[in-house]
PANU-32132 format. One record per residue (C-alpha): x, y, z. Coordinates in Angstrom, 3 decimals. Layout:
[[X Y Z]]
...
END
This chain:
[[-95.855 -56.678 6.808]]
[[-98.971 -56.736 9.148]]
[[-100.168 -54.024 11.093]]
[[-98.789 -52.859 14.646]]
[[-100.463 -55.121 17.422]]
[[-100.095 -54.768 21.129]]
[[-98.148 -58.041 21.699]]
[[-98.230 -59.550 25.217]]
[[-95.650 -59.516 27.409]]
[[-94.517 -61.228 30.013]]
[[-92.740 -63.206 31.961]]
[[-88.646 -62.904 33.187]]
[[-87.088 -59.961 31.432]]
[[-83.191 -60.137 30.983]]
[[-80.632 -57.599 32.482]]
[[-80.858 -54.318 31.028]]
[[-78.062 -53.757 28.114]]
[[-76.862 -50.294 27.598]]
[[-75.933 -49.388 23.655]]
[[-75.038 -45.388 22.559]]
[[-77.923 -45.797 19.412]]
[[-81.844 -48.046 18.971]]
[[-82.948 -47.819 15.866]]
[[-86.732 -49.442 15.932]]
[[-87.752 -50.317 12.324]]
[[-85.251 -51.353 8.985]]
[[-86.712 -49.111 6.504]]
[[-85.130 -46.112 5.874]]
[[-84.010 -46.726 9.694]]
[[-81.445 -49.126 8.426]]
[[-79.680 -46.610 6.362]]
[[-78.392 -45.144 9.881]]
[[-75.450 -47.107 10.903]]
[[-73.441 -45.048 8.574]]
[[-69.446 -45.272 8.789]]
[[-69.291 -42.627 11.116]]
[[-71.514 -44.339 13.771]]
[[-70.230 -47.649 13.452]]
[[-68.026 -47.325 16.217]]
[[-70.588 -46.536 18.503]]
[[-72.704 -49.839 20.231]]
[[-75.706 -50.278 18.248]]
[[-78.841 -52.075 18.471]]
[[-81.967 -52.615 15.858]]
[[-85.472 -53.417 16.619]]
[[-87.345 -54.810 13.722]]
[[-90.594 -56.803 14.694]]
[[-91.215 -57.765 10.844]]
[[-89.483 -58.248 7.591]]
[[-86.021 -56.203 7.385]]
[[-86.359 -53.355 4.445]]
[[-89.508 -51.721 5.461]]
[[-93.055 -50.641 3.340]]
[[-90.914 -49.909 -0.052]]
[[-89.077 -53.286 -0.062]]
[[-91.740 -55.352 1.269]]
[[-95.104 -54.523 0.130]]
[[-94.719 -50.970 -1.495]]
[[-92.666 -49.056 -4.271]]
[[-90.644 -52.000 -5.520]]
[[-93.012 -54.619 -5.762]]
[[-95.553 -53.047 -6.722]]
[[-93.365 -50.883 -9.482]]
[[-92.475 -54.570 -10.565]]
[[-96.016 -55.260 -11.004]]
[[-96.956 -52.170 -12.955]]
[[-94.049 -52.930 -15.911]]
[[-95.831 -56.138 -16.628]]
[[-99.279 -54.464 -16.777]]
[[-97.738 -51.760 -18.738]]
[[-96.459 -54.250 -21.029]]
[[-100.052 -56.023 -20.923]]
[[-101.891 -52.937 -21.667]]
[[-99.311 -51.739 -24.481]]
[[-100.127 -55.106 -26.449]]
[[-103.919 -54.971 -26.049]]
[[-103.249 -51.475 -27.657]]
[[-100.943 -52.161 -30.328]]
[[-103.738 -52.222 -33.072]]
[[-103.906 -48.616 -33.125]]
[[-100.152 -47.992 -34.508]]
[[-100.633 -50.387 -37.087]]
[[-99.022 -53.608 -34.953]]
[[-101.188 -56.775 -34.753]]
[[-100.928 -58.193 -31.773]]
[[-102.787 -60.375 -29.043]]
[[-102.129 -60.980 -25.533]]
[[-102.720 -64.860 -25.050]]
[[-102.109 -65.494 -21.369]]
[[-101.438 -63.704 -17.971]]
[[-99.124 -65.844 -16.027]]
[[-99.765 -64.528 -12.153]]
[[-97.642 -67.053 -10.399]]
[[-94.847 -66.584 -12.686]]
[[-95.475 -62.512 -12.453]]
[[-95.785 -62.798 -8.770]]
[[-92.859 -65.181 -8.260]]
[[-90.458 -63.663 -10.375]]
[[-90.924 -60.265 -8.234]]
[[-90.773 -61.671 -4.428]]
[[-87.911 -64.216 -6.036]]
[[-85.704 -60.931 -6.047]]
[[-87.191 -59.047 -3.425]]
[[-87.467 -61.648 -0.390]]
[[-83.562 -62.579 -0.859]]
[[-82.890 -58.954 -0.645]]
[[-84.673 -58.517 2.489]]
[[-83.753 -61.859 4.181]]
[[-80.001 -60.671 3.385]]
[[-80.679 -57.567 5.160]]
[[-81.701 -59.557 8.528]]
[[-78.615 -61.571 8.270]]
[[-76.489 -58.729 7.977]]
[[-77.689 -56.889 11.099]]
[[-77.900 -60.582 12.622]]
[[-74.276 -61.405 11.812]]
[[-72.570 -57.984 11.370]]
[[-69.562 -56.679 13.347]]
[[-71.592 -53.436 13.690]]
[[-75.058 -54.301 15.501]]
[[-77.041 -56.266 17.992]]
[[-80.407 -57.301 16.385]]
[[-83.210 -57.754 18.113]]
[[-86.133 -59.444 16.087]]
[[-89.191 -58.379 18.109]]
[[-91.509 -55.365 18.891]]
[[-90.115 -52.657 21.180]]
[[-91.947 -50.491 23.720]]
[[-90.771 -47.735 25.717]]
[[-90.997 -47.814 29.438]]
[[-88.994 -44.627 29.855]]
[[-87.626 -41.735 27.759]]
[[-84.707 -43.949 26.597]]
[[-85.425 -47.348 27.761]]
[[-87.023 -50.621 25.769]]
[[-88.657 -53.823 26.750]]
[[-88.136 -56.105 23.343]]
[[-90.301 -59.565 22.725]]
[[-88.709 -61.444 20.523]]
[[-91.350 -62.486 18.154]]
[[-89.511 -64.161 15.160]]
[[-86.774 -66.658 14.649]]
[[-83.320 -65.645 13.072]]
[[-81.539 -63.547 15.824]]
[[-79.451 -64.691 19.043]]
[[-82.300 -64.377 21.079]]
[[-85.162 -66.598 21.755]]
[[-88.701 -66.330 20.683]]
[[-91.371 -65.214 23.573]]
[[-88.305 -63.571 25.493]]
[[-87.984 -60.774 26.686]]
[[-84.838 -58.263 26.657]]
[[-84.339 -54.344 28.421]]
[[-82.502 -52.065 26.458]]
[[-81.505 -48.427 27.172]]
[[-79.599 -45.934 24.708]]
[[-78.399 -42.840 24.786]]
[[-80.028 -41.896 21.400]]
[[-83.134 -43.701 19.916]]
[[-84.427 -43.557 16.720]]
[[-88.229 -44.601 15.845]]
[[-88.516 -45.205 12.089]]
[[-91.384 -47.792 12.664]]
[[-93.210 -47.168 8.936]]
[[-96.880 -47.081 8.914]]
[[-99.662 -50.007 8.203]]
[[-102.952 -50.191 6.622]]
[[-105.708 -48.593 8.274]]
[[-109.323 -51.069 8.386]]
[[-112.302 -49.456 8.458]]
[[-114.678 -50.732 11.451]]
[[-117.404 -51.604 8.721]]
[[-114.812 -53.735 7.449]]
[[-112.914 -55.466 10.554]]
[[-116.612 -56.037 12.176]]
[[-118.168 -57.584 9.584]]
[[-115.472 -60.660 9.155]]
[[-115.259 -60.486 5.641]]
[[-111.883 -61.965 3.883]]
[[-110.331 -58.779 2.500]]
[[-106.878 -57.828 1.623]]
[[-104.826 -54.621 1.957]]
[[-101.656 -53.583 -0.196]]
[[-99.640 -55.792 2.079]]
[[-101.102 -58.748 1.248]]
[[-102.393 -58.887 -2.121]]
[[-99.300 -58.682 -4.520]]
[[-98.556 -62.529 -2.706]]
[[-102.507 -64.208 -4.041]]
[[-102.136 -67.313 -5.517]]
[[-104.370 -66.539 -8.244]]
[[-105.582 -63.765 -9.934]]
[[-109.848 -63.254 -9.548]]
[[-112.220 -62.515 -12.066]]
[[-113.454 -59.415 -10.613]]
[[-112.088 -57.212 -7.734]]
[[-113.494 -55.003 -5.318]]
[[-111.530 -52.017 -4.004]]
[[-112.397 -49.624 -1.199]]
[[-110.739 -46.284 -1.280]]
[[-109.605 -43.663 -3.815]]
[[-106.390 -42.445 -3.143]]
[[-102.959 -43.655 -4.367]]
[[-103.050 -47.254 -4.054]]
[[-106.466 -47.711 -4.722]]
[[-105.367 -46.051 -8.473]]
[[-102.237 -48.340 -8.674]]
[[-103.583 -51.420 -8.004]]
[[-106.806 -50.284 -9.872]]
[[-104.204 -50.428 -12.864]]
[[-102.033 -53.521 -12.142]]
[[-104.927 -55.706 -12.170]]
[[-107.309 -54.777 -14.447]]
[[-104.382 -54.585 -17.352]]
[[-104.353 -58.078 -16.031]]
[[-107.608 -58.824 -17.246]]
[[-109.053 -58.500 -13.955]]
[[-113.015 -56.495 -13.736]]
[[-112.176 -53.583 -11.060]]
[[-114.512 -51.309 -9.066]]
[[-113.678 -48.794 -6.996]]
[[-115.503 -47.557 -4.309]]
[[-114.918 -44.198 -2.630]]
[[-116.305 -41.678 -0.448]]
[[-115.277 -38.672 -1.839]]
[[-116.724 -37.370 -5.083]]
[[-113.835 -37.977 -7.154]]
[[-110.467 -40.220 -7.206]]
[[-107.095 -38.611 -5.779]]
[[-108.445 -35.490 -4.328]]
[[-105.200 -34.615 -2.652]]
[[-103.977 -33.250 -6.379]]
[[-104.441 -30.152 -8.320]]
[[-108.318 -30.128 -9.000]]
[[-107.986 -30.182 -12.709]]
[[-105.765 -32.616 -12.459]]
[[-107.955 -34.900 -10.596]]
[[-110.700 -34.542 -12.394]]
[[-109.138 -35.233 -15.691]]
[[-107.599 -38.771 -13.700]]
[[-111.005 -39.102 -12.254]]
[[-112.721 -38.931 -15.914]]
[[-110.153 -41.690 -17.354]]
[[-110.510 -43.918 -14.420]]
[[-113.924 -44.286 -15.257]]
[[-113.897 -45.157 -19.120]]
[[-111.675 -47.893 -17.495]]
[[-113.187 -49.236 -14.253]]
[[-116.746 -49.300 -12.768]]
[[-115.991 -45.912 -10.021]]
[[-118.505 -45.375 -7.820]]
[[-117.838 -42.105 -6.386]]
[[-119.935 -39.784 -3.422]]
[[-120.598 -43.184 -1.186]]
[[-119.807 -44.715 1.534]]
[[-119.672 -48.549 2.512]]
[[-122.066 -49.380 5.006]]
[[-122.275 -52.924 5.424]]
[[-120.566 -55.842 3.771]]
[[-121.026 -59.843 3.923]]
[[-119.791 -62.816 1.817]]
[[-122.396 -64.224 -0.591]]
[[-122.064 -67.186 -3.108]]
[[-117.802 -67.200 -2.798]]
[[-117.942 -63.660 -2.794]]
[[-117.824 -60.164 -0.933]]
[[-120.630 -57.274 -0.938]]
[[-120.342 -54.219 -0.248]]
[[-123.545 -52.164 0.362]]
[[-122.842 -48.443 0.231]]
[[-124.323 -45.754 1.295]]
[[-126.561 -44.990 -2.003]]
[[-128.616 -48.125 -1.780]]
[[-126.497 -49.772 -4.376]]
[[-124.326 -53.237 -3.698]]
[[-120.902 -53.878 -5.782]]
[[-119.160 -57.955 -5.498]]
[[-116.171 -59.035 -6.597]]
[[-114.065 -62.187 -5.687]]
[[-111.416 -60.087 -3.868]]
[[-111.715 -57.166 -1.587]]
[[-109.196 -55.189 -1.164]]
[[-109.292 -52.616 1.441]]
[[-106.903 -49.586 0.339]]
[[-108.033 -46.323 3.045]]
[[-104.801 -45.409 3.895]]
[[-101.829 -46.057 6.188]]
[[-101.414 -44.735 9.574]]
[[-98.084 -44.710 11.741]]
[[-96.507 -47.432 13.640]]
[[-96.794 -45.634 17.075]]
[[-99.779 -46.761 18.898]]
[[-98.374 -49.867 20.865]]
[[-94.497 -48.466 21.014]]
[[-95.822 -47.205 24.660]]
[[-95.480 -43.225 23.914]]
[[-97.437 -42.861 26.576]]
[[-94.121 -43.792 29.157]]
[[-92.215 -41.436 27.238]]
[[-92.500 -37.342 27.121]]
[[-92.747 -38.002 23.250]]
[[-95.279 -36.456 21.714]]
[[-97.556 -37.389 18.492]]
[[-100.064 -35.658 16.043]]
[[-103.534 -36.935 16.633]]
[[-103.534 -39.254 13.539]]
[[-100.577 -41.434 15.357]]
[[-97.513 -39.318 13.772]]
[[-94.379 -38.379 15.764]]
[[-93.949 -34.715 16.210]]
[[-90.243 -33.710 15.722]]
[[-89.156 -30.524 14.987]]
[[-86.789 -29.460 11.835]]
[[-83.909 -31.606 12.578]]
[[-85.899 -35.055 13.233]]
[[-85.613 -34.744 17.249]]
[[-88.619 -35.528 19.309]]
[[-89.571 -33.938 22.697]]
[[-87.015 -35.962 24.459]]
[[-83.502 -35.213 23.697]]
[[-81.993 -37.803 22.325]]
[[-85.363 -39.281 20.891]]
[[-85.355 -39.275 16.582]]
[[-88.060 -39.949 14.191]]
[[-88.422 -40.208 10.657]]
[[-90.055 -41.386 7.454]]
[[-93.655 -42.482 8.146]]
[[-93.828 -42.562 11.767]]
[[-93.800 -38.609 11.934]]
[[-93.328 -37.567 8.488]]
[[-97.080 -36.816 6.525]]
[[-95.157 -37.205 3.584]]
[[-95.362 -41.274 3.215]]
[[-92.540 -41.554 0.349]]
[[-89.829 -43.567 0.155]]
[[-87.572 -40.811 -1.241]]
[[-88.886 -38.214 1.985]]
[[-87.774 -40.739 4.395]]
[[-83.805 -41.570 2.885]]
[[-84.093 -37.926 2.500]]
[[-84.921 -37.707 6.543]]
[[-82.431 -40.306 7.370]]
[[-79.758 -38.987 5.642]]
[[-79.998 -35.731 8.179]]
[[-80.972 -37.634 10.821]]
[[-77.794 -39.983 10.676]]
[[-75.436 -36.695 10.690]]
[[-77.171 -35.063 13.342]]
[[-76.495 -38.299 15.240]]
[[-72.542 -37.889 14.190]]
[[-72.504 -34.092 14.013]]
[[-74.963 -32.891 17.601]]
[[-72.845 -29.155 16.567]]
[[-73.728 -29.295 13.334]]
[[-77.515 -29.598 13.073]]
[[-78.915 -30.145 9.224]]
[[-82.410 -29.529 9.025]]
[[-84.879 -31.550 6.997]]
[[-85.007 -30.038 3.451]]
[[-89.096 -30.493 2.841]]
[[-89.443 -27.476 0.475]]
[[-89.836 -29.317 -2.948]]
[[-91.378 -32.764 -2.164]]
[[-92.421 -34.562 -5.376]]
[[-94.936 -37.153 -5.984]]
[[-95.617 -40.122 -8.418]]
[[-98.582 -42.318 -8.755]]
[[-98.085 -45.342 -11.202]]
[[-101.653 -45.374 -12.628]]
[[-102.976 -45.472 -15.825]]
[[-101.947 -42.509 -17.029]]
[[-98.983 -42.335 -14.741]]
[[-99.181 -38.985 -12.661]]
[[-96.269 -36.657 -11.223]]
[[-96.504 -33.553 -9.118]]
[[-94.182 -31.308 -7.532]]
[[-95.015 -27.622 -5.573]]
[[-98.334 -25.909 -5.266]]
[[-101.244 -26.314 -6.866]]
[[-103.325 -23.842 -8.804]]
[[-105.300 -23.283 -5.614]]
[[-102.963 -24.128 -2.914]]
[[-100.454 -20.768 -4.806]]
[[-103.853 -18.598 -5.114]]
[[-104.446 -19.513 -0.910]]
[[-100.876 -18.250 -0.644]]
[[-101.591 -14.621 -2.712]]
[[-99.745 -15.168 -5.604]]
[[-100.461 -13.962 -8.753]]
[[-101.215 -16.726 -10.205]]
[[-100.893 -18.024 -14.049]]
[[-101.350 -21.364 -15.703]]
[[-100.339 -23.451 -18.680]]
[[-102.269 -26.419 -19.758]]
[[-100.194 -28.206 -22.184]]
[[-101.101 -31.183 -23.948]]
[[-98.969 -34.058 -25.197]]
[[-100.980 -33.892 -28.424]]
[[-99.583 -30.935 -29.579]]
[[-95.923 -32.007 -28.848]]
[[-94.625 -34.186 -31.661]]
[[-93.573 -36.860 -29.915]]
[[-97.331 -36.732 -28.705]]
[[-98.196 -37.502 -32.226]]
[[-96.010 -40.369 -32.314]]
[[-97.966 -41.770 -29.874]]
[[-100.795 -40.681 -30.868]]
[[-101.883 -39.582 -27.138]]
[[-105.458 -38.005 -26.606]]
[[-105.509 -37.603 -22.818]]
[[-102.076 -36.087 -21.211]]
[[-101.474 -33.307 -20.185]]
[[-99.247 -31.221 -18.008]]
[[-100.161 -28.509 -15.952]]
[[-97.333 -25.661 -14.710]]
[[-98.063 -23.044 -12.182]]
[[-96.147 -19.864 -12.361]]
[[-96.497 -16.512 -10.344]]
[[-97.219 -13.521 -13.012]]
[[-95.647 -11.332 -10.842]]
[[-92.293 -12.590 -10.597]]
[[-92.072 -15.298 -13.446]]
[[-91.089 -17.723 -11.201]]
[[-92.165 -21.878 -11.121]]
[[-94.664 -22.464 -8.506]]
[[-95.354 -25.893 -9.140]]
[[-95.866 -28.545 -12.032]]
[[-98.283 -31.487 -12.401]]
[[-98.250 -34.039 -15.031]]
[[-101.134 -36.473 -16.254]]
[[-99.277 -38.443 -18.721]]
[[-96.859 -41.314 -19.939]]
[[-93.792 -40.908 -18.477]]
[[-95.106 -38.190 -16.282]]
[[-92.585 -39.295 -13.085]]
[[-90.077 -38.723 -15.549]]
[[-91.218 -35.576 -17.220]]
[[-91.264 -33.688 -14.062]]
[[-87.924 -34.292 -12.732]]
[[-86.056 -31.206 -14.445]]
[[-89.141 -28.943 -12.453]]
[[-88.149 -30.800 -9.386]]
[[-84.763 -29.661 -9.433]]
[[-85.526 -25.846 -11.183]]
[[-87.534 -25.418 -8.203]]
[[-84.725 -27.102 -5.664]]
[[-81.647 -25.611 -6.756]]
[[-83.153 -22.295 -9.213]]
[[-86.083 -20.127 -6.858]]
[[-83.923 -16.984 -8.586]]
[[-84.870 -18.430 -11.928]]
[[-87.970 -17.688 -14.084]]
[[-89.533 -20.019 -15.997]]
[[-88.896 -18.389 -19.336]]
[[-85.298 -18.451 -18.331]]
[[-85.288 -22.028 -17.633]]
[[-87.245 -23.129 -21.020]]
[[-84.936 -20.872 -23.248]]
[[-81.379 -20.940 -21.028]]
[[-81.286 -24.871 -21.807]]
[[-81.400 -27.015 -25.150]]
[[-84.142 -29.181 -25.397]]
[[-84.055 -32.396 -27.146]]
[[-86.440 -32.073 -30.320]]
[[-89.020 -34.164 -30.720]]
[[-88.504 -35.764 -26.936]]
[[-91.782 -35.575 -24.983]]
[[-89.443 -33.210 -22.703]]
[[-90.988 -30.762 -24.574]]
[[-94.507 -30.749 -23.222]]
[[-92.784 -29.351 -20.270]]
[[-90.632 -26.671 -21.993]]
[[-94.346 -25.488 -23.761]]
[[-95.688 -25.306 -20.586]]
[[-93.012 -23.324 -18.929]]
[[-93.397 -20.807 -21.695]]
[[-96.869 -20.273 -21.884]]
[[-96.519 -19.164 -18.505]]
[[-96.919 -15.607 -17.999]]
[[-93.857 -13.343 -16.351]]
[[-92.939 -9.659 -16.318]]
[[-92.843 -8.190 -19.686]]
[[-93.169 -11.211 -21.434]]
[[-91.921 -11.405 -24.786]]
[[-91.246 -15.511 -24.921]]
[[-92.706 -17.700 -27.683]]
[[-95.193 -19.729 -26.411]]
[[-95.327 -21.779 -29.369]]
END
């Protein structure tokens, strides 16, 4: 996937075709020809690879990616249980190849079914509007019935924009002409390097900070803020931010300010005085909407100033009959938010009487680091903003004994309960396993609000000794309204 450019167009534009339903973009967009819109006339716009960020370049691949480091990193630690064992070669072609072997057929099967379906017109090209419901499409790529470098007008009745989002470049970066890579072109190197270089401190930056140094690879990171994932609970982040360095060189509080290529290799200086070099650069900053060359600006469609589509509850735009979803208007980039979003939007389009809003209440989070992290609801401070009474339990996989089987120092889970009413607030895990171990808080608080959290640690068996119960400790060391529980 490459970022959204402003393509050029022109030349003899073909008749204008009329179909009931666009879709522009093949992520989660591509999940909206259900069977009760295939009847309808239906055209897709995809200007890159068919499956969007999570097929592509996002949670597949790079899920793919973290097994094998996770199998790496579990030999390099075997010692400690009393297992012998040495980790003789890292095989990044095979790695690499074995991943995109089963991705890429995936995605080029899901061109060639929009290409050759009974159900859709494909268009492989960029769209822009020229008028609330009307397209001009350059065909960019090779594949469709059309020809590349021409140019097609499309209205509909209903258009959906589920363009995705790219990497965003920092101008110190882009200026300085530097070879870097962002996180849609670095799972495809040819060869691993010796030391890498990555800019940013969010999610990706921690994922791929993992992936490749359980590959052997030297990692820095570089960010401006003072510590690593500062968009989760604060003790959570600085217990993350703590690990990360006893693994990587973090340099944390700076900014890059210049950067040039020197003997085969890229320098950063940052903003301290200090210079960091690696082989590779990769840039990981963040990902901004697909919007800014889709011509908006023709349309009464109206975005957020950092690119996103505004819609209201029920994915519609400003312009009736004008959708958006996933990470074109939703600030929730997550593969799971945006089926979720397409899922209503596709039977809105079937149902216009029967309007399902956008269910954004519970929205849980993984990030496949080293420890793996998981968080769902508010935060210690984001609940004490909100005037709750707010109490916490710390609990440690330690002092679980599954913990002791594996003999874990460092995890932790962290619930969030309201003393008043002994209700769930929110839970976030530091932890092996942790996208796992906070999936029965993600549905307390989704289908339980009425339910306290003693009530759902004691009105359920727990299996004994699963590390399920770091979770049921925490839920009971959670303070409610005339608490009696055993927090033991």
């Amino acid at each position: 996937m490459t970022p959204f450019l402003r393509p050029t167009y022109a030349g003899t534009v073909s008749e204008t075709t009329h179909y009931d339903l666009i879709i522009i973009g093949t992520g989660s967009g591509n999940s909206l020809v259900t069977p009760e819109l295939e009847e309808r006339r239906i055209a897709v716009v995809e200007e890159g690879v068919f499956g969007g960020t999570c097929l592509n370049v996002g949670c597949i691949p790079t899920k793919m990616f973290v097994y094998a480091a996770e199998v790496a990193g579990t030999i390099r630690d075997a010692a400690r249980f009393g297992v012998d064992a040495s980790l003789d070669q890292v095989r990044w072609a095979d790695i690499r190849d074995r991943i995109f072997g089963r991705i890429d057929p995936i995605s080029d099967g899901g061109r060639d079914y929009r290409v050759e379906g009974e159900h859709t017109d494909a268009y492989l090209g960029h769209a822009r509007f020229v008028d609330d419901h009307e397209l001009e499409v350059l065909i960019t790529r090779e594949g469709g019935e059309h020809t590349v470098g021409t140019q097609h007008r499309i209205t509909g009745e209903e258009i959906v924009i589920a363009t995705g989002a790219s990497p965003v470049v920092p101008d110190v970066i882009r200026s300085s002409a530097v070879p870097f890579h962002t996180s849609d072109t670095i799972m495809r190197m040819e060869e691993l390097p010796s030391r890498l270089v990555i800019l940013g401190g969010g999610v990706i930056a921690a994922e791929f900070a993992h992936i490749f140094s359980a590959l052997g690879v030297a990692v820095t990171i570089v960010n401006r803020s003072d510590g690593l994932l500062r968009m989760l609970d604060r003790e959570v982040a600085a217990a993350f931010t703590d690990l990360a360095r006893a693994q990587w060189d973090v340099r944390t509080g700076v900014d890059a300010v210049g950067a040039r290529t020197r003997d085969g290799e890229v320098e950063l200086s940052l903003s301290d005085g200090s210079v960091v070099s690696g082989e590779t650069l990769l840039v990981a900053t963040g990902r901004a909407p697909n919007t800014s060359a889709l011509g908006l600006e023709h349309t009464g469609v109206q975005t957020h100033e950092d690119g996103r589509v505004v819609v209201d509850r029920f994915g519609r735009t400003d312009v009736p009959g004008v959708w958006s979803l996933g990470d074109a208007s939703s600030p929730w980039q997550l593969k799971h938010v945006a089926n979720q979003e397409a899922r209503t939007v596709a039977h809105n389009l079937a149902h216009p009487d029967d309007l399902r809003p956008f269910d954004h209440r519970f929205v849980p989070a993984a990030i496949f680091t080293h420890p793996q992290i998981a968080t769902v609801g508010l935060t210690e401070d984001e609940a004490r903003d909100q005037g709750y009474d707010v109490s916490t339990k710390l609990q440690r996989y330690g002092d679980t004994a599954y913990g002791w089987a594996m003999e874990d120092t460092t995890g932790v889970l962290k619930a969030v309960g309201d003393a008043a009413t002994g209700r769930l607030l929110g839970v976030h895990c530091l932890g092996a396993h942790a996208s796992t171990l906070v999936q029965p808080a993600i549905q307390a608080l989704s289908l339980g609000p009425d339910v306290t959290a003693h009530e759902l640690a004691r009105g359920q068996y727990w299996i004994h000794p699963a590390l399920s119960e770091v979770l049921e400790n925490a839920l009971l060391g959670l303070t409610v309204p005339g608490d009696v529980g055993d927090a033991t």
